[in-house]
C-alpha positions in Angstrom: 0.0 0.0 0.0 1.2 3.5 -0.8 -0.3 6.6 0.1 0.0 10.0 -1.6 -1.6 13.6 -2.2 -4.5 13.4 -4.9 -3.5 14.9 -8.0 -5.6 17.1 -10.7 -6.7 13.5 -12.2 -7.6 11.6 -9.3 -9.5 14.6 -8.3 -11.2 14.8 -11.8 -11.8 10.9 -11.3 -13.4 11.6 -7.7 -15.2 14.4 -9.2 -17.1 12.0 -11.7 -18.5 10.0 -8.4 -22.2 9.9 -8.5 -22.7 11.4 -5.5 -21.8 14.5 -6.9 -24.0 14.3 -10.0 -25.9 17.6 -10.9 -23.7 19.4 -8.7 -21.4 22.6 -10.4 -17.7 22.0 -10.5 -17.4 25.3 -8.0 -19.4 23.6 -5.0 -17.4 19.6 -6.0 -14.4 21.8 -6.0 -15.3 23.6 -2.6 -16.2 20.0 -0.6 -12.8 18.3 -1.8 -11.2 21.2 -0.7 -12.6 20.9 2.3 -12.8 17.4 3.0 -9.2 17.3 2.2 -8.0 13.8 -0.6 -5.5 11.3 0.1 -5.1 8.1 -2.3 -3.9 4.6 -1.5 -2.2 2.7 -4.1 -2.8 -1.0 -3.8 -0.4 -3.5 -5.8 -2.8 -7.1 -5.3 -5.5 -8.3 -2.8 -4.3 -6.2 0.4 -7.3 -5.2 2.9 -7.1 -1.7 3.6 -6.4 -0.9 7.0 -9.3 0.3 9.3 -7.6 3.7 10.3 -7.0 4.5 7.0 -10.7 4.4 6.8 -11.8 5.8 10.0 -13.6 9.4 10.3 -13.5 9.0 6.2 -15.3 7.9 3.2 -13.6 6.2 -0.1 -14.3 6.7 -3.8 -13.0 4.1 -5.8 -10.3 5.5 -8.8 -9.5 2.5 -10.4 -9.9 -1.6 -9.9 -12.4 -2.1 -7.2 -12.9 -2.8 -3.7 -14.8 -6.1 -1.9 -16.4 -4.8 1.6 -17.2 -7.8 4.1 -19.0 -8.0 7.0 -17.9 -10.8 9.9 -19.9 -13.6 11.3 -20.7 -15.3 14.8 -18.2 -18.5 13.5 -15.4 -16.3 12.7 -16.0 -16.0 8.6 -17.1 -13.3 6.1 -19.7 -12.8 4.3 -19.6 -10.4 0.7 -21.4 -7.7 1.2 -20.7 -5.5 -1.3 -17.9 -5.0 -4.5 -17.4 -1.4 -5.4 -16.2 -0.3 -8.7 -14.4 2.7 -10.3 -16.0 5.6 -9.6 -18.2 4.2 -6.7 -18.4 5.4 -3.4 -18.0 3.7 -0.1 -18.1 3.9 4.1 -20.6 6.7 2.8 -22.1 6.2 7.0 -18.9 8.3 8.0 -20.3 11.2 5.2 -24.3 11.4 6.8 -22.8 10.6 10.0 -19.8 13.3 10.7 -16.9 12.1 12.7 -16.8 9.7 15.4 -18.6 6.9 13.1 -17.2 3.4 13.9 -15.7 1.1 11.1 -18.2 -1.9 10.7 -17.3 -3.7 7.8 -13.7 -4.7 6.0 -12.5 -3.5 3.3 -9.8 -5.7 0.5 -8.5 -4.1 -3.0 -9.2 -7.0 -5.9 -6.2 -6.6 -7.2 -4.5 -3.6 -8.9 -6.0 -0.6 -7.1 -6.4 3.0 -6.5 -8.9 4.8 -3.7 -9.9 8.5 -2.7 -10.3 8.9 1.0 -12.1 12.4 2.1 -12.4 13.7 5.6 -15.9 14.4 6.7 -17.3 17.7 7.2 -20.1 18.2 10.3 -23.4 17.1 9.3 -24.8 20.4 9.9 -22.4 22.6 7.8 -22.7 19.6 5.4 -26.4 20.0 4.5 -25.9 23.8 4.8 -23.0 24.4 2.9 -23.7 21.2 0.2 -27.6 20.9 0.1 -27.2 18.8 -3.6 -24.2 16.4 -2.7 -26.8 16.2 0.6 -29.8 15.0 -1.5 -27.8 12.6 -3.3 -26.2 10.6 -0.3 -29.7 10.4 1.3 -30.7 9.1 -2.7 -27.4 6.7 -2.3 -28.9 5.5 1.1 -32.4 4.3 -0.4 -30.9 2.6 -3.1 -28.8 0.7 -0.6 -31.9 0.0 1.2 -33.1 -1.8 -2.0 -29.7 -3.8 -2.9 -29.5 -5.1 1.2 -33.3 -6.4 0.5 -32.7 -8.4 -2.6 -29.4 -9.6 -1.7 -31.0 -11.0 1.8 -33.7 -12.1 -0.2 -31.2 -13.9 -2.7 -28.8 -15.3 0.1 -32.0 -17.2 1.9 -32.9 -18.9 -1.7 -29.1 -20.4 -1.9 -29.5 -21.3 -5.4 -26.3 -22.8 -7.3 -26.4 -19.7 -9.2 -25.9 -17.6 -6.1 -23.5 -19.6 -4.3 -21.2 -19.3 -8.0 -21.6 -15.7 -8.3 -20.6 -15.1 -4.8 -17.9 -17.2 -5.2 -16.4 -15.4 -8.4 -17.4 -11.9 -7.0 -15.1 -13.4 -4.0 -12.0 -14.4 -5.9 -12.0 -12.2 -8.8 -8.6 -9.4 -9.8 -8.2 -7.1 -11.7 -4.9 -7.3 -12.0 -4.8 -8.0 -15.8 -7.3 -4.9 -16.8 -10.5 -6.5 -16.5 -12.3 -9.2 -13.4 -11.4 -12.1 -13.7 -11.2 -15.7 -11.7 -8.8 -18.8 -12.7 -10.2 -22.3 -10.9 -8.0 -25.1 -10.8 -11.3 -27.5 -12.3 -15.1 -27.9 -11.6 -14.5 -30.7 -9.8 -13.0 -29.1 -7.4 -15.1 -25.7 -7.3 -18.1 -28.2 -6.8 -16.9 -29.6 -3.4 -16.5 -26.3 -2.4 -19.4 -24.7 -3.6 -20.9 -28.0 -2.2 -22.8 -28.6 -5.5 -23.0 -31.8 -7.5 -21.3 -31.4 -10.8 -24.4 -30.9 -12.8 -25.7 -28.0 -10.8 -22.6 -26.1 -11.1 -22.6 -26.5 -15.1 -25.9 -25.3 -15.0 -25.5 -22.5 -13.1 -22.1 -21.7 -15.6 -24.7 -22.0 -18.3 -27.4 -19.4 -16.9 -24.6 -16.8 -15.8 -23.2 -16.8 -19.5 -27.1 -16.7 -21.2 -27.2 -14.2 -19.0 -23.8 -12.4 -20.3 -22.8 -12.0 -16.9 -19.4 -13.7 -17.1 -17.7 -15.2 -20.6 -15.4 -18.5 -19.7 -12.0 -19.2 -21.9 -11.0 -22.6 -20.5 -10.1 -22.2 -16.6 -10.4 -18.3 -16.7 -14.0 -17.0 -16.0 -14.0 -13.0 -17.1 -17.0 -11.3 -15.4 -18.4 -8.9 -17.9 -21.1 -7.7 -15.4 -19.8 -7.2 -11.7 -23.7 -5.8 -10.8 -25.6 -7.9 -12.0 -23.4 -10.8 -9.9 -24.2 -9.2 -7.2 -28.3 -9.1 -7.6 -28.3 -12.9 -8.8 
């Protein structure tokens, strides 16, 4: 991980976020001068360090991020995979500072983020009122993705359990997301899926032109629609 002052291009990059859309470039201007903009560098699958994240909110640059969420047992469970130009930790924004770190956070490979500082909610609606209106817009959408995807994880179909799976393991360290598997056999025990299932779900994903598979590679040509399988 390295970390270093945004430059006129990340901050065009950060700029193009869509909590920011309608807003004019003198009020996105005036927040990240105020919020202040560092940016991590990531080189493969690192998890980015919770104080990094702390009192601050990320915009993804470049690659994308997985966000997971523990478990009573010890594991993780995918909550989320954020792309370029995609915001995250967006509780710290609404929230001001003081907001506790509930999830973690890993690069997918080849990655670069935007962290912002948090202004006071109060001088935030005041001073913002649009990039305001679009985080409480962000919020209700979120409200709709945590429905279906609870609604989708109680079905465990095959074709969840293999797009969870690949929205797991996928980098993006060659340009594009991508997951290598050693051979169905062996996905199948994991997955714990008979042979069969797992071929069929590989057959609706690609009908679907979700992901495209070139013997052991899987590409995933559509990262959101993965995650609302």
């Amino acid at each position: 991980m390295k970390k270093s002052e945004a430059t006129a291009e990340d901050c065009a990059k950060a700029a193009a976020c869509e909590l920011f859309e309608g807003c004019g470039q003198e009020e996105i201007s005036a927040f990240l001068k105020e919020s202040g903009v560092t940016v991590l560098t990531f080189s493969g699958r690192e998890r980015i360090p919770r104080e990094e994240r702390r009192d601050r909110w990320g915009i993804v640059l470049s690659g994308s991020v997985r966000l997971y969420a523990g478990d009573e047992s010890g594991g993780e469970m995918l909550l989320n995979v954020v792309g370029a130009g995609q915001p995250f930790d967006i509780a710290s924004l609404a929230c001001g500072s003081g907001n506790p770190v509930r999830s973690e956070a890993q690069a997918a490979g080849k990655c670069r983020v935007a962290f912002l500082g948090v202004p006071e909610p109060a001088n935030f609606t005041a001073n913002y009122p649009r990039i305001a209106a679009n985080v409480m817009r962000f919020f209700c959408g979120r409200i709709g993705f945590l429905t279906r995807k609870i609604h989708t994880l109680s079905r465990g179909t095959a074709e969840r359990k293999l797009a969870d799976f690949l929205l797991s393991e996928f980098t993006t360290d060659s340009g594009t997301p991508e997951v290598t598997v050693k051979s169905c056999a062996e996905l199948a025990t994991r997955l714990n899926l008979s042979r069969a299932s797992l071929y069929r779900a590989f057959g609706q994903l690609e009908q679907s032109g979700m992901i495209v598979r070139s013997g052991k590679t899987i590409v995933l040509t559509d990262v959101s629609a993965l995650q609302n399988v």
